[in-house]
VEXDREN-2710 file (C-alpha; in Angstrom, 1 decimal):
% VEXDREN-2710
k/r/px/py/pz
1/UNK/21.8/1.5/-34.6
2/UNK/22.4/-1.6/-33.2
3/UNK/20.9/-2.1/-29.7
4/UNK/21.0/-4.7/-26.5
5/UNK/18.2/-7.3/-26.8
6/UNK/15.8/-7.0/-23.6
7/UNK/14.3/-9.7/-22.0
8/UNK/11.0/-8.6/-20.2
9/UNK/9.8/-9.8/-16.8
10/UNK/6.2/-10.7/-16.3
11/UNK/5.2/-9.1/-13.3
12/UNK/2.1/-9.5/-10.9
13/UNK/-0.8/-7.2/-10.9
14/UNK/0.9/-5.1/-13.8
15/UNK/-1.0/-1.6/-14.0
16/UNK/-0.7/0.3/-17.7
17/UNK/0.3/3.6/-17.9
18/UNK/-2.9/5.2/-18.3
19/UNK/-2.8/4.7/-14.1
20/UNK/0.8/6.1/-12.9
21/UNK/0.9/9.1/-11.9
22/UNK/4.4/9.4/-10.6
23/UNK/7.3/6.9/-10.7
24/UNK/10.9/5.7/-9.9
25/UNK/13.0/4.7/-12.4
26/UNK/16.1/1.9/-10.8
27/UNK/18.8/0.7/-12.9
28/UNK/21.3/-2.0/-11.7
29/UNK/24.6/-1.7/-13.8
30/UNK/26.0/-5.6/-14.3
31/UNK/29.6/-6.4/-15.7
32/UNK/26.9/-8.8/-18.2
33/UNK/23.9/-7.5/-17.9
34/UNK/21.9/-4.1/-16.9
35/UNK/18.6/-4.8/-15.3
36/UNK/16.2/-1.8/-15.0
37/UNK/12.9/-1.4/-13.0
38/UNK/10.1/1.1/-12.4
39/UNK/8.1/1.6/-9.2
40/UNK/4.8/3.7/-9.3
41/UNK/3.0/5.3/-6.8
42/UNK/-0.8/4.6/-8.3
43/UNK/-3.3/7.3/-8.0
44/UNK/-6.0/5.3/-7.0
45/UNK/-4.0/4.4/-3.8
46/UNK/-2.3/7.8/-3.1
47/UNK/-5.3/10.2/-4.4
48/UNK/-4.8/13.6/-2.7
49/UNK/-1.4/13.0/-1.0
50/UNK/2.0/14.5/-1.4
51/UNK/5.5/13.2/-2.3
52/UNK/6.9/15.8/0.8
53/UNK/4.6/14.2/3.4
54/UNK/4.5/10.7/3.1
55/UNK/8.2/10.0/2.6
56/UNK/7.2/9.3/-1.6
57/UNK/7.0/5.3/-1.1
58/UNK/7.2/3.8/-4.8
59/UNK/5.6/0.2/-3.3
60/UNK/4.8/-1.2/-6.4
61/UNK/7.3/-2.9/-9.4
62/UNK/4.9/-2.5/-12.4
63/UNK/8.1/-3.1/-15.1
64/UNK/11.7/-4.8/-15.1
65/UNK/13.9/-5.0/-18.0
66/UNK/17.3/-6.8/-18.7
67/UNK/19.8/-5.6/-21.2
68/UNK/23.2/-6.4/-21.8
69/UNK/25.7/-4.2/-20.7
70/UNK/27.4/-2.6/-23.6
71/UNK/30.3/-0.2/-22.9
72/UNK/30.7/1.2/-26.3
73/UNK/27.0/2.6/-26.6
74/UNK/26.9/6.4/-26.6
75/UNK/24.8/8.3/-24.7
76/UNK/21.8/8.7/-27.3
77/UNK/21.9/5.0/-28.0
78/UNK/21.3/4.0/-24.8
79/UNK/18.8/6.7/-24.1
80/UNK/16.8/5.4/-27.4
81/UNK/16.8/1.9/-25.9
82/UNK/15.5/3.1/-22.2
83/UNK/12.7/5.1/-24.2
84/UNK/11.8/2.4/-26.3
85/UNK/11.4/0.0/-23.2
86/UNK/8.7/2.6/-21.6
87/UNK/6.8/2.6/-25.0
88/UNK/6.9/-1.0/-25.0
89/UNK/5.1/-1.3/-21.3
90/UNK/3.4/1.9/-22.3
91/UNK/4.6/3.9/-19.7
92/UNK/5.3/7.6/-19.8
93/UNK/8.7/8.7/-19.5
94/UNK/7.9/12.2/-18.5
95/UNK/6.4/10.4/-15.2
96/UNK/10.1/9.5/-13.6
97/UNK/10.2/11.8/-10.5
98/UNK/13.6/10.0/-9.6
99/UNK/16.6/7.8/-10.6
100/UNK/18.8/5.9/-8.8
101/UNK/21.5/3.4/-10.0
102/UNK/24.3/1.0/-8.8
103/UNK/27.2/0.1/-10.9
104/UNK/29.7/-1.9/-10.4
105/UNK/31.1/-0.7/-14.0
106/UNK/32.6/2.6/-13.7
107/UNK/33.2/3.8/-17.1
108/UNK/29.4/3.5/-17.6
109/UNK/29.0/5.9/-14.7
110/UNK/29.4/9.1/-16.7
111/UNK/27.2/7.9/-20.5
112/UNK/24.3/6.6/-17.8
113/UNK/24.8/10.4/-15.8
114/UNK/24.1/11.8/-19.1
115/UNK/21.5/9.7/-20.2
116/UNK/19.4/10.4/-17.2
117/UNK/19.8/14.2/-17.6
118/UNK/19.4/15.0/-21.3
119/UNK/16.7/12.3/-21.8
120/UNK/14.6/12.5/-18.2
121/UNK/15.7/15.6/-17.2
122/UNK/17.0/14.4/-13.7
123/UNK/20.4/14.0/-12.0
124/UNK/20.2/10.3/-10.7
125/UNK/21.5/8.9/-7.0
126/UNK/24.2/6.9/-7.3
127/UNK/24.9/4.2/-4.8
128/UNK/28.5/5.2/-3.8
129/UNK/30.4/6.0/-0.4
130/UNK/28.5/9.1/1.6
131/UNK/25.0/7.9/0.6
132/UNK/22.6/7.0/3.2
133/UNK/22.0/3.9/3.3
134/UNK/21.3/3.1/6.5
135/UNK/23.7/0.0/7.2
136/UNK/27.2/0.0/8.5
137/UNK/30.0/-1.4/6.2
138/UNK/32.2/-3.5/8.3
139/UNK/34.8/-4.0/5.8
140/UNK/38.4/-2.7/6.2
141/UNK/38.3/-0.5/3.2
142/UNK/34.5/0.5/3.1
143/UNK/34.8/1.7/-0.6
144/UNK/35.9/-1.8/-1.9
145/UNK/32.5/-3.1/-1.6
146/UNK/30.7/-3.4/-4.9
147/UNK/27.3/-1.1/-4.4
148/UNK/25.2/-4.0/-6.1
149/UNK/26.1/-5.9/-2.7
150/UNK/25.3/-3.1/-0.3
151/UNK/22.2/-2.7/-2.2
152/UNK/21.1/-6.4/-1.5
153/UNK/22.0/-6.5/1.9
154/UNK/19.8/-3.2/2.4
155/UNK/16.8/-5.0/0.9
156/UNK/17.2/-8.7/2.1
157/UNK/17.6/-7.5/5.9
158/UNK/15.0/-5.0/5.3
159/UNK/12.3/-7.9/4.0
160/UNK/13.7/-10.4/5.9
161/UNK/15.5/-9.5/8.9
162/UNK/18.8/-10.7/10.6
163/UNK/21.2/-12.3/10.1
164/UNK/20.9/-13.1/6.5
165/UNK/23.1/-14.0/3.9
166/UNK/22.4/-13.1/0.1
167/UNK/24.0/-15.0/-2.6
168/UNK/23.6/-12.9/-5.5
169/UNK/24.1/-15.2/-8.9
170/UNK/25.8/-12.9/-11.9
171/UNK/29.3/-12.7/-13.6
172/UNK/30.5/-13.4/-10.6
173/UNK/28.8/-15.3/-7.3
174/UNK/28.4/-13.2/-4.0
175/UNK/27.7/-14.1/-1.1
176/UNK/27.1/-11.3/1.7
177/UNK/26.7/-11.7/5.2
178/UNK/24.6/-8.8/7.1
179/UNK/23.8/-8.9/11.1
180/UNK/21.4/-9.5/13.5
181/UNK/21.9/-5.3/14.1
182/UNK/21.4/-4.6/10.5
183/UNK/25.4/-4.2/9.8
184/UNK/27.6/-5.1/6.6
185/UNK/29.8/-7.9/8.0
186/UNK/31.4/-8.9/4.5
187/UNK/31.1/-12.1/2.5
188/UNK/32.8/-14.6/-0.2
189/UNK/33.6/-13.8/-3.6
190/UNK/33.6/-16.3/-6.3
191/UNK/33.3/-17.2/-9.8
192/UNK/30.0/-17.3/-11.4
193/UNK/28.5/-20.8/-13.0
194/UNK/29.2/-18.9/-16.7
195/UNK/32.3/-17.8/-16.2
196/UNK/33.2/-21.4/-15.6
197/UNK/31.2/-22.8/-18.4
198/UNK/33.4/-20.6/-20.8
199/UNK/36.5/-21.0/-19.3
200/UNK/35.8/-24.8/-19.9
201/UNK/34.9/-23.8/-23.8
202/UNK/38.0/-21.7/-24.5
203/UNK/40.2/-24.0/-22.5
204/UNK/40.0/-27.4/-24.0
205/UNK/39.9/-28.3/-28.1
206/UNK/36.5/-30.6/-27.6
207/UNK/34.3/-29.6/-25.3
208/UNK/31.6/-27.7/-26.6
209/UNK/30.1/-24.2/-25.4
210/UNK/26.9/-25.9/-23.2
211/UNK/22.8/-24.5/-21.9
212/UNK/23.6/-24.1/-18.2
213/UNK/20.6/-25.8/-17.2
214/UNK/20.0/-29.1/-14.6
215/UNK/20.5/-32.3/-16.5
216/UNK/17.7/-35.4/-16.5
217/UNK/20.3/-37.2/-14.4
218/UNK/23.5/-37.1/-12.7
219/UNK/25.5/-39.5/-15.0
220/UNK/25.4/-37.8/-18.4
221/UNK/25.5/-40.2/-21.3
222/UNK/26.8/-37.6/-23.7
223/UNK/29.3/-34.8/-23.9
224/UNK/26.6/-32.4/-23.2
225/UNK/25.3/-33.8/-20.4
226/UNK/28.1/-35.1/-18.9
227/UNK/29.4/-30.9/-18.9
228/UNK/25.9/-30.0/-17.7
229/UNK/25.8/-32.5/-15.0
230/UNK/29.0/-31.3/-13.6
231/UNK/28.3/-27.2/-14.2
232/UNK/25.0/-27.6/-12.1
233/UNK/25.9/-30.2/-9.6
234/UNK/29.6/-28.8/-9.7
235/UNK/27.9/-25.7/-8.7
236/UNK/25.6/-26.7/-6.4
237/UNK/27.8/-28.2/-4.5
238/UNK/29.9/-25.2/-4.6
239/UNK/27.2/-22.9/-3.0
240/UNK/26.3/-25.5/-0.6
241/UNK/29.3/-26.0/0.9
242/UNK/30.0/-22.1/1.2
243/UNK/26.7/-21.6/2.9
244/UNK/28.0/-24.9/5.2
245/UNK/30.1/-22.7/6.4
246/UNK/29.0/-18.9/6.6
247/UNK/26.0/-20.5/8.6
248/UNK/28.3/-22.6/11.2
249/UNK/29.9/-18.7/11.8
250/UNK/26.6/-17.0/11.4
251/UNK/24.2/-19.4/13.2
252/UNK/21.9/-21.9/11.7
253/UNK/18.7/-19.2/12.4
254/UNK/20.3/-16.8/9.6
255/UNK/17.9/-16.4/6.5
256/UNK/19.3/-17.0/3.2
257/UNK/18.1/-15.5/0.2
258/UNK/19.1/-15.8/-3.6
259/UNK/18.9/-13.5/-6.4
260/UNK/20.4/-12.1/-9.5
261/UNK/19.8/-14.1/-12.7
262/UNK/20.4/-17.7/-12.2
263/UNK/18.9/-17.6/-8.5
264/UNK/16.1/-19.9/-9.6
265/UNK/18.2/-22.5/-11.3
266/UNK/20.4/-23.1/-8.3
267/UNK/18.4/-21.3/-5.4
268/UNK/15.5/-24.0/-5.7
269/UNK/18.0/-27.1/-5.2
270/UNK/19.9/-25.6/-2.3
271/UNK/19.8/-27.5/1.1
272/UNK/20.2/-23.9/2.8
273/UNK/18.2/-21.1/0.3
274/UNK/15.1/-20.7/1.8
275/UNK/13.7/-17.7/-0.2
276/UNK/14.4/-16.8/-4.5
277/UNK/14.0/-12.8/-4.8
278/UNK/14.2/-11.8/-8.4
279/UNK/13.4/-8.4/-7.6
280/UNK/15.9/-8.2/-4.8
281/UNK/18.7/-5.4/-5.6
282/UNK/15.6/-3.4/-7.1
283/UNK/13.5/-3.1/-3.9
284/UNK/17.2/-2.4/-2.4
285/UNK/17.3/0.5/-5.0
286/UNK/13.9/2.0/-4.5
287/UNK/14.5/1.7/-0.1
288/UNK/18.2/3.6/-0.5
289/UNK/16.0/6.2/-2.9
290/UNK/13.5/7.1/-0.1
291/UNK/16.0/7.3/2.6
292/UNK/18.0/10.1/0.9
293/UNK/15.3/11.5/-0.1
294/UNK/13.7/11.8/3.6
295/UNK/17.5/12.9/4.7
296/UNK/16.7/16.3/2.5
297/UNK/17.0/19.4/4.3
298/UNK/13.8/20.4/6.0
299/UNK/12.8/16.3/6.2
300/UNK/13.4/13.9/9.1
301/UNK/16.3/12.1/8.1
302/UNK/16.6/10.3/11.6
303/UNK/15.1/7.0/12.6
304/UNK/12.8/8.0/15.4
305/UNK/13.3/4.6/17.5
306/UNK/17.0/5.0/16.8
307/UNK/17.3/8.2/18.6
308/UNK/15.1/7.5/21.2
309/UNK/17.2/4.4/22.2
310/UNK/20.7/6.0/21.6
311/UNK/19.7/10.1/21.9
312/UNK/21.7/9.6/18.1
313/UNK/21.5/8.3/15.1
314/UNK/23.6/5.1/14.1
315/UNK/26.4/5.8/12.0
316/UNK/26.5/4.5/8.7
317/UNK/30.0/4.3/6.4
318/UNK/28.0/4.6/2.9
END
């Protein structure tokens, strides 16, 4: 069987599996790549307590994977490549309480559904309209947002506060704009730094396919460099000037946060990125999990300073 290569991120203060008693299982579903993550709840912090009572908080990341996203991998294959990854960290699949995904790729929807049910025995949480996620969508058509950009919005204002702007760095490049309130106010769409590199390869007879990576200097003295030099600082100039403006309508004060898989490339020459959050749409993932989870019936689904402000809870469009 032929499966996706995974890259593997080193993570701080790792615990092995021998430790976890309990954990979430997060997959973010890419048009490239499919990024997986697993937050524990570690019996040496939690000893004696119960999922019910203290709203099951999965604080800590203990394993992330990325994998590409194949479409034509059958439900076993891809259920043989998510049990291989726990055997590689040595974690214990039996030990996933919960799954919850966003994909922006729908015919994945119903193999990953499957996946999750025949190989951890759990329906999963999708991200999609009529979850809580606790953030107004101000967008005309409240179902055109991708969930990977709700998701990021939920985290970044949630870890950082508002108004923030994420610029997520995948296939494509998003940039998403949430409140001082909290609230989805929309964003820029455009196309990501790879995308460009390839349409530069399959569109000329010469130019080779290039490492997307910062050149020595601005003035390349080869091909290669000369094609790097104008990918990065192409790019970065491109992200700059964006943020230029988002900021001039958002206001100077507005965080700005980068993720997704070239965040660090780009995000660390930005005049205006202030923080680089790998784990960004994950922690989104795991915060959206615990929400529905405390909006069961028989749990407290209502923000108590919400209600005693309003006498109701805010309305949310996801």
């Amino acid at each position: 069987m032929s499966r996706p290569s995974a890259e593997r991120a080193r993570l701080p203060n790792e615990a092995c599996g021998a430790q976890l008693t309990s954990m979430l299982l997060v997959i973010d579903v890419g048009n490239t790549n499919t990024v997986l993550g697993v937050f524990a709840r570690v019996a040496e912090v939690h000893a004696g307590s119960d999922e019910a009572t203290n709203g099951a908080r999965y604080e800590r990341l203990v394993a992330q994977w990325r994998v590409a996203t194949a479409l034509n991998h059958t439900v076993d294959e891809y259920g043989v490549l998510f049990r291989s990854l726990f055997s590689m960290d040595s974690l214990d699949a039996s030990g996933i309480r919960g799954i919850v995904i966003s994909s922006v790729v729908p015919p994945l929807d119903s193999t990953l559904r499957q996946v999750c049910e025949r190989y951890f025995k759990l329906k999963p949480l999708f991200i999609e309209p009529g979850v809580k996620t606790g953030m107004p969508v101000h967008y005309e058509n409240p179902a055109e947002v991708g969930a990977d950009r709700i998701v990021n919005g939920v985290a970044a204002f949630e870890k950082y506060g508002g108004p923030c702007v994420v610029v997520d760095f995948g296939t494509a490049t998003t940039f998403d704009c949430v409140s001082a309130k909290g609230e989805y106010m929309g964003g820029v769409i455009c196309p990501g730094i790879g995308i460009s590199a390839d349409a530069l390869f399959e569109r000329t007879a010469r130019l080779p396919r290039v490492d997307i990576r910062k050149p020595g200097r601005v003035i390349g003295s080869t091909t290669v460099g000369s094609l790097q030099s104008g990918l990065y600082y192409g790019y970065l100039g491109l992200v700059d000037g964006i943020l230029e403006e988002l900021l001039n309508e958002m206001g100077k004060d507005s965080q700005v946060i980068a993720t997704g898989g070239l965040a660090s490339l780009i995000g660390t020459a930005s005049k205006y990125i202030k923080h680089v959050d790998d784990y960004l749409t994950l922690e989104g993932l795991r915060i959206i999990w615990e929400r529905n989870l405390a909006a069961k019936p028989g749990k407290a689904a209502k923000p108590a300073d919400e209600i005693a402000k309003t006498g109701k809870p805010r309305s949310s469009s996801r």
